[in-house]
N, C-alpha and C positions, 0 to 999 in steps of 0.2 A: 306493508304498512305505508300509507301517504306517507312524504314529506310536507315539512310546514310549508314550504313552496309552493306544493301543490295543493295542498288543502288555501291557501290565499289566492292563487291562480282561480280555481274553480268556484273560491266565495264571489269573487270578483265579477267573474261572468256571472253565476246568477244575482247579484245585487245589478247591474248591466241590462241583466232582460226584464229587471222590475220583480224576480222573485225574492222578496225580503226574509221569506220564511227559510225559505232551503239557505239562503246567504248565511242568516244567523245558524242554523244547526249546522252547516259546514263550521262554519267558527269554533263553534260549541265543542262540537265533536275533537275538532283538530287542539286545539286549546286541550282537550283532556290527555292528549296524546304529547303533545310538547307544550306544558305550560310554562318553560323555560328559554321558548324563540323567543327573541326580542321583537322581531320583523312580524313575525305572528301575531303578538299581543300590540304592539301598534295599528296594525293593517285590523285587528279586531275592533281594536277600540275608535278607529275611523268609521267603521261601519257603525258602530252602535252611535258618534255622536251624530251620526246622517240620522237615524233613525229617532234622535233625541232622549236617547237614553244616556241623561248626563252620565249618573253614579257612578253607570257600568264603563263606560270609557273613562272617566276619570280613573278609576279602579288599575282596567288592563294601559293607561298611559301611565303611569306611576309605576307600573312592573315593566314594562316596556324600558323606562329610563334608567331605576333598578339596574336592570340586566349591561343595559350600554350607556353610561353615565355621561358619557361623552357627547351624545348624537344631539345638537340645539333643535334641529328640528321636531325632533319630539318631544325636548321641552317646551317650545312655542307650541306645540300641538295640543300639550297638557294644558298651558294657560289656558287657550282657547276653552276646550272642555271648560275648566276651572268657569271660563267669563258669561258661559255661555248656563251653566250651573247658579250664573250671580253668587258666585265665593269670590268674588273680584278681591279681596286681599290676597288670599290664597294664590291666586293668578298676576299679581304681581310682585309676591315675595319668589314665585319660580323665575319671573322675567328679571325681577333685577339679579340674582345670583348667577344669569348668561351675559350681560350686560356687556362685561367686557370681550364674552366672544362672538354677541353677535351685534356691535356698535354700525357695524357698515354692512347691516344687512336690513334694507326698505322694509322689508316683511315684517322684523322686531319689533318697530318703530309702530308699524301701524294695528298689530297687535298691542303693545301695549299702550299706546293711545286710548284704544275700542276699550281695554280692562277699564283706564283712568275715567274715562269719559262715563263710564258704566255705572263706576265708584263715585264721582260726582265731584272728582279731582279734575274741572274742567282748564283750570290752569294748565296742572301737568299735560290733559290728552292735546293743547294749543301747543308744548312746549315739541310733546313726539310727535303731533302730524308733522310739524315743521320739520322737524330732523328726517322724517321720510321722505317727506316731499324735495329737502337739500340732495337726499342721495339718489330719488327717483321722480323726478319734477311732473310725470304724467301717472302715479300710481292711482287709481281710480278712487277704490275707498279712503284711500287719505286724503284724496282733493273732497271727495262726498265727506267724511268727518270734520274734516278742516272748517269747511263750508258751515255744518252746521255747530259747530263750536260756535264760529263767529256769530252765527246768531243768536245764541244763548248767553253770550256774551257781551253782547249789541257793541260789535266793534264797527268803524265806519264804514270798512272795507266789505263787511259780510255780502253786499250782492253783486261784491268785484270775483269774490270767491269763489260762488255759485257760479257764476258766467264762469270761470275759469275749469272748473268741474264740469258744467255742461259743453265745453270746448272740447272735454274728453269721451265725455259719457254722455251724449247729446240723447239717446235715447232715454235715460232715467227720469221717469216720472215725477220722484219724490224730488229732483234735484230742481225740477222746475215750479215743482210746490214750494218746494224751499225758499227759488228766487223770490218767489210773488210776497211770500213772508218776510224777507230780507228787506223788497220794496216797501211795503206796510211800513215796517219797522226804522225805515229812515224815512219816512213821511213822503213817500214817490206816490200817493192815493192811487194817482189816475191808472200810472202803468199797473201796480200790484191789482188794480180791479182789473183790467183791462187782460192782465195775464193770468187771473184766475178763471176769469171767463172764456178762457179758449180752453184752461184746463176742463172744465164743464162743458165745454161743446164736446168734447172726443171722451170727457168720461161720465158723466150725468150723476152716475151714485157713487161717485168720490166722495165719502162722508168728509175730509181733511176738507178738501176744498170746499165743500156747502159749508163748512162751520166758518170756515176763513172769509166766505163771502156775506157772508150775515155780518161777520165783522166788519168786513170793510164799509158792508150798507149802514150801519151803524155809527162807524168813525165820521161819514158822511152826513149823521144828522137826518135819515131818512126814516119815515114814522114806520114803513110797511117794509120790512128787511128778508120777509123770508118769501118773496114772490119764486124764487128762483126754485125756491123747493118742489113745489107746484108744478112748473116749465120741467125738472128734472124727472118727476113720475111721471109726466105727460109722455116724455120721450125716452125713458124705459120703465112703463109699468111693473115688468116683471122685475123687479128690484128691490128686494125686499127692506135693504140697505136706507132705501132715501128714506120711506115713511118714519122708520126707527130714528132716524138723525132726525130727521124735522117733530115729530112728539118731543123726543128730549129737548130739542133748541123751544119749541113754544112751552114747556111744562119748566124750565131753568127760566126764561122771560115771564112765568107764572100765567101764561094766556092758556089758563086752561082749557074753557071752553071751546078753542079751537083746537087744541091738541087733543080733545075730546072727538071732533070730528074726523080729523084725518086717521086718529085709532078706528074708528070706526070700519071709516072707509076700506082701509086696508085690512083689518078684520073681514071685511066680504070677499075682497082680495086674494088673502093669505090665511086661510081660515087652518088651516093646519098649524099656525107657530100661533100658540097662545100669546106672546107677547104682547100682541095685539089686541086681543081680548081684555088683557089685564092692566093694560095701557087705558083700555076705554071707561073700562070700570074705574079707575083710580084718578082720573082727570076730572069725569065726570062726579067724583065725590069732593075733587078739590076746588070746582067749577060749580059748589054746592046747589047740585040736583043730586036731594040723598035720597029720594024715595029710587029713583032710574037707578043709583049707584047698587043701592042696594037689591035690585033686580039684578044688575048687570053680575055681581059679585057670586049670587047665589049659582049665574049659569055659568059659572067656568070649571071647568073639569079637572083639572091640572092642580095637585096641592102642595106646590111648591115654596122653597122659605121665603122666594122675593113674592108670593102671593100672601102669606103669613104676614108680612112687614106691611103689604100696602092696603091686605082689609085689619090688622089691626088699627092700622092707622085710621080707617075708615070706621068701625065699631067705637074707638077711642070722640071721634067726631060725632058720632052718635049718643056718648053715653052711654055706652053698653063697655062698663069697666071690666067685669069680668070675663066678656071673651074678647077684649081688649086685649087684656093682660095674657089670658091662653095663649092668643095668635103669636104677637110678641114677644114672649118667651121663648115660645119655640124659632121664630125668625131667632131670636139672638144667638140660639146655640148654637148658628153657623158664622164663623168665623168673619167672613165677608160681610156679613149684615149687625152684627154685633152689636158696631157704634150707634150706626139708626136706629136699631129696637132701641137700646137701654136710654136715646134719648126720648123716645115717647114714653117708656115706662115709667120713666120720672114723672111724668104728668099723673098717669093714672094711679100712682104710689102717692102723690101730691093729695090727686083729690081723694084716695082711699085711704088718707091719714096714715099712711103706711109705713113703717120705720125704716123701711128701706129706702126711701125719697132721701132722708137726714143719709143713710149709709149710704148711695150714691153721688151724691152732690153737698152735703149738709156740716161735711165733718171737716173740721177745723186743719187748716192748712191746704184743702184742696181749691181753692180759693185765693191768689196773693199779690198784693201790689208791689213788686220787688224795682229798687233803684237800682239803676242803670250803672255797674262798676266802670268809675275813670271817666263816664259820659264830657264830663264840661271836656278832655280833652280832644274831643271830635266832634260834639253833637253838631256844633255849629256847621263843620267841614259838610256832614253827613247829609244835614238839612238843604245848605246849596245843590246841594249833588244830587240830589232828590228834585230837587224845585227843579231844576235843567231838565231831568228826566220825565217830569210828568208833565214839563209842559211839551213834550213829543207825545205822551199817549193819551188815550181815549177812552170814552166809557167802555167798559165792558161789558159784551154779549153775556146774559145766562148768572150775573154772581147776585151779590145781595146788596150791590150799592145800589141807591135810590140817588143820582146824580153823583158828579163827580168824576175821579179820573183813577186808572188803576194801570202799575207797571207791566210791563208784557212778560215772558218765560219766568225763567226764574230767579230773583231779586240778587241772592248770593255768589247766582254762578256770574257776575257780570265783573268786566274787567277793575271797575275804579275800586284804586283801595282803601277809598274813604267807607266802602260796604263791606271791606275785608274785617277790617277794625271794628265795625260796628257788629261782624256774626264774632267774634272772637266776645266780648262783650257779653253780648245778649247769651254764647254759651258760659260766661262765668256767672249770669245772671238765673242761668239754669241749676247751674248745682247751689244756687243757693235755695233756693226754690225746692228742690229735693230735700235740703237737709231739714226743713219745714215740714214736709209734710206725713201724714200717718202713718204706718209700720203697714210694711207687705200687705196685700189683702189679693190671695189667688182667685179669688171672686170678684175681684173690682176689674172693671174698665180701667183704669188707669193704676191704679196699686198694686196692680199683678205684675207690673215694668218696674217699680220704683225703684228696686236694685239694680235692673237693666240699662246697658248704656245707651244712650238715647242720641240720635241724629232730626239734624232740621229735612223736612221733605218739604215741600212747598214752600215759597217766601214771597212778597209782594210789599209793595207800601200802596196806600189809601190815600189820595187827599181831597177834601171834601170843600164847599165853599159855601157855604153857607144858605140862609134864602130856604131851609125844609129840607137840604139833603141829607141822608141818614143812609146806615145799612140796618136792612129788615132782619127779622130776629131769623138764625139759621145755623147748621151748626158746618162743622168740617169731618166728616166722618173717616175720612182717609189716615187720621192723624193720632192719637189718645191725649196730648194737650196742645190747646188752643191759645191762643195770644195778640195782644193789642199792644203796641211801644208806640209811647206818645211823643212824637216829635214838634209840632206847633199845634198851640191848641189857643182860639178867639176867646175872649169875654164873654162868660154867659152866666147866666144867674137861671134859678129856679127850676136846677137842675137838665137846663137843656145840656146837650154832647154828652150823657151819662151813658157810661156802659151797661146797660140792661142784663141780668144774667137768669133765665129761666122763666122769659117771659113767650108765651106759646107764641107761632106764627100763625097769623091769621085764620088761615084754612081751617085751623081744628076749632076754631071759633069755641073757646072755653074762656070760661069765665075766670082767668088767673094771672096776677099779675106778676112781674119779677121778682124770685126770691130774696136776690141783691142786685144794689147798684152800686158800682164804683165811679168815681167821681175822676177823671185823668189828672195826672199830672207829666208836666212834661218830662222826661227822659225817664221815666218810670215803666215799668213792663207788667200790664194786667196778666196773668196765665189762671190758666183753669180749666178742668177737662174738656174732652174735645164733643164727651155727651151732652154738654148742656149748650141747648140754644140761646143764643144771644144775638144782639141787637143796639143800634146807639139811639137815641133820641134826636128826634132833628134840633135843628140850632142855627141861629142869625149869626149877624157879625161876617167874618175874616175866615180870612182861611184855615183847615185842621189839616192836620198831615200826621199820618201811624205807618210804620210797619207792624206787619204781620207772619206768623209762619205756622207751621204746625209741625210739632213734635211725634216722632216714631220709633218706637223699639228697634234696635238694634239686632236684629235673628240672628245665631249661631248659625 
């Protein structure tokens, strides 16, 4: 009979020559024979998380430690597993109970950074890069985390960082995309363009970098921002990567009808990846040429839910409610497409009198202007500290402001703690909101969570200035509640700066106006699900300033 020895010996070499299959039934096998080696079940469960089979290596690392309770590196091993599974509590309830035996050890540090950082504890992963870097000053991924902490964080130092990381890791790609971000982000224009452009000479279908550069052309005040897309198919056609980036970048800036052409193109191109096809048909319907659309629609082969979402959308355009409604049903019953369906369905349940329109958007409480708990003692703080900030940033590529200026990453994860106070807040301003609204519905977009603990994903503030600027009606489908916190808001009458709520966006060109309008007040928080479209109305005067976020179930 092997020993566990050699049955890990011999997995080892074949995972070594590239055979993953014999690697795993060696395991398998040996595993059935001593499922009591500790060295075994580790050495197992490393192969399986190469192979990304979280469960199964979380599984055989947990019997591994079991067995040798003692061993830290197998419990960093299990974190890993754990971070790499996204059970990030999980993965730092194992790391803090080593804490004490493995404080002077670099690796600990930068594993549990990678969990915090994961978890969206950017504080704590700024607090362990540090302590890794104190005990190992050139450790690579911690200088590469550190780096991008600070940028998420928009600390001064963020492209001192970078430089300091790529002093180690001079080859890392992303470390040099990073810098050019960091440049951006402290207002260096010239260099961050100048260093994104060489990133695109040596990689042409770097999608990171085409988006970053459209930004920059942007920041810049330039009318024609995506030339470079163009210059990049030029000089790698075979790339299927750029066309894909450059439709989403013109179809997010709503220029349909050019996104209508370069699908095209690349459809004669790449005629095997439907995306293409379905790209051309659906710009072309949003670029309203319906009679082509609906040509284009009828020749695509492929009956997939993101093709379901984009001709119900296009039937819904037409008028044609009932296979309207078909398509989009079926888009909805996939999980990922969910929020988009049921926020068109709303429409065609609108115009088809349908009682389901009132049951998805209608019902009392899913709707609520909630005050801001404790607000007078910070808004003021909050509002300066905003104002500093947006006057560094820039319009934004691809969102739904119609002028104006929007904050860059992510609003909460950023150092001042006048934004710390203000998410602490706006979460008490959540459960009250909760205790409003209607009893469970496992059928709802949003009612199906309402017992669920709920986390902010995305965050931003807005500020607008007046002269016609607006955000056009849109939703956030990433999220299940949506939100608008009124920080300054100008003099306006006759309902200009009103929040619109379920009023369609252009393209479906339907005859319907918003179901409701809330009317802002400052330090007040609109919320409302994340299915229904919305929109402000332009407005004269002064300046307006909101944060924003969007709300997410908490997954077990």
């Amino acid at each position: 009979m092997r020993t566990a020895t050699d049955v890990i010996s011999a997995a080892r070499q074949a995972a070594a020559q590239g055979d993953a299959r014999e690697a795993g039934r060696l395991f398998s096998e040996g595993l059935q024979l001593h499922p009591d080696d500790p060295s075994l079940n580790a050495h197992a469960a490393s192969f399986a998380l190469s192979q990304k089979n979280f469960e199964e290596a979380i599984k055989l690392y947990r019997h591994a430690v079991e067995l040798s309770p003692r061993n830290t590196d197998w419990i960093l091993d299990l974190a890993i597993a754990l971070t790499s599974a996204e059970n990030f509590p999980a993965a730092i309830d194992q790391l803090e109970r080593v804490e004490d035996a493995c404080a002077s050890m670099p690796r600990y540090w930068s594993i549990r950074a990678n969990a915090a950082r994961q978890n969206g504890d950017i504080e704590g992963a700024a607090s362990s890069y540090d302590r890794c870097l104190t005990l190992q000053p050139d450790h690579p991924r911690a200088l590469h985390g550190r780096a991008r902490v600070a940028l998420v964080r928009a600390e001064e130092e963020a492209p001192a960082f970078f430089e300091r990381a790529l002093a180690v890791v001079p080859s890392d790609a992303d470390l040099w995309l990073g810098k050019a971000q960091a440049l951006d982000a402290a207002g260096r224009l010239e260099e961050a363009r100048d260093l994104t452009a060489q990133l695109l000479k040596q990689a042409p279908h770097w999608v990171d970098a085409l988006n970053l550069m459209a930004q920059l052309k942007a920041a810049a005040g330039e009318a024609h921002v995506d030339a470079h897309f163009y210059e990049a198919a030029r000089r790698q056609p075979g790339a299927s990567a750029i066309p894909v980036a450059h439709i989403r970048h013109l179809a997010l800036r709503e220029e349909y009808a050019e996104a209508a052409l370069v699908a095209a193109e690349a459809a004669r191109r790449f005629p095997e990846d439907e995306f293409f096809a379905l790209s051309h048909a659906s710009n072309t319907g949003m670029a309203g040429d319906l009679e082509q659309a609906d040509t284009l629609f009828s020749q695509l082969s492929q009956n997939t839910p993101e093709r379901a979402l984009q001709e119900g959308r296009h039937r819904l355009r037409r008028g044609d409610l009932d296979e309207a409604e078909r398509l989009l049903l079926d888009a909805a019953s996939h999980a990922a497409l969910a929020q988009s369906a049921h926020a068109l369905l709303y429409f065609v349940w609108r115009l088809q009198d349908d009682a389901r329109a009132n049951w998805l958007h209608g019902q009392d409480g899913l709707v609520q202007l909630v005050a801001l708990p404790d607000s007078a003692k910070f808004l003021d703080d909050v509002v300066h500290t905003l104002g500093r900030i947006h006057d560094q940033s820039s319009f934004p590529v691809g969102q739904s402001l119609r002028g104006g200026t929007q904050t860059r990453h992510i609003l909460f994860q950023r150092k001042e703690r006048d934004l710390h106070k203000l998410k602490r807040s706006i979460e008490g301003a959540l459960e009250i909101y909760r205790r409003n609204l209607p009893q469970a519905d496992p059928a709802h977009p949003l009612l199906r969570h309402r017992n669920s603990d709920w986390s902010l994903a995305g965050s931003w503030s807005v500020r607008l200035s007046g002269g016609g600027d607006h955000h056009a009606s849109h939703i956030h489908p990433q999220g299940v509640l949506s939100s608008a916190l009124y920080l300054v808001l100008p003099e306006t009458a006759g309902g200009a700066g009103h929040l619109e709520l379920g009023r369609p966006p252009l393209d479906l060109r339907l005859d319907l106006g918003p179901f409701q309008t809330i009317e802002p007040k400052i330090g007040h928080l609109a919320l409302f699900p994340s299915t229904l479209f919305h929109g402000t109305t332009p407005f004269a005067g002064k300046s307006r300033m909101t944060v924003a976020f969007d709300v997410v179930p908490v997954i077990d």
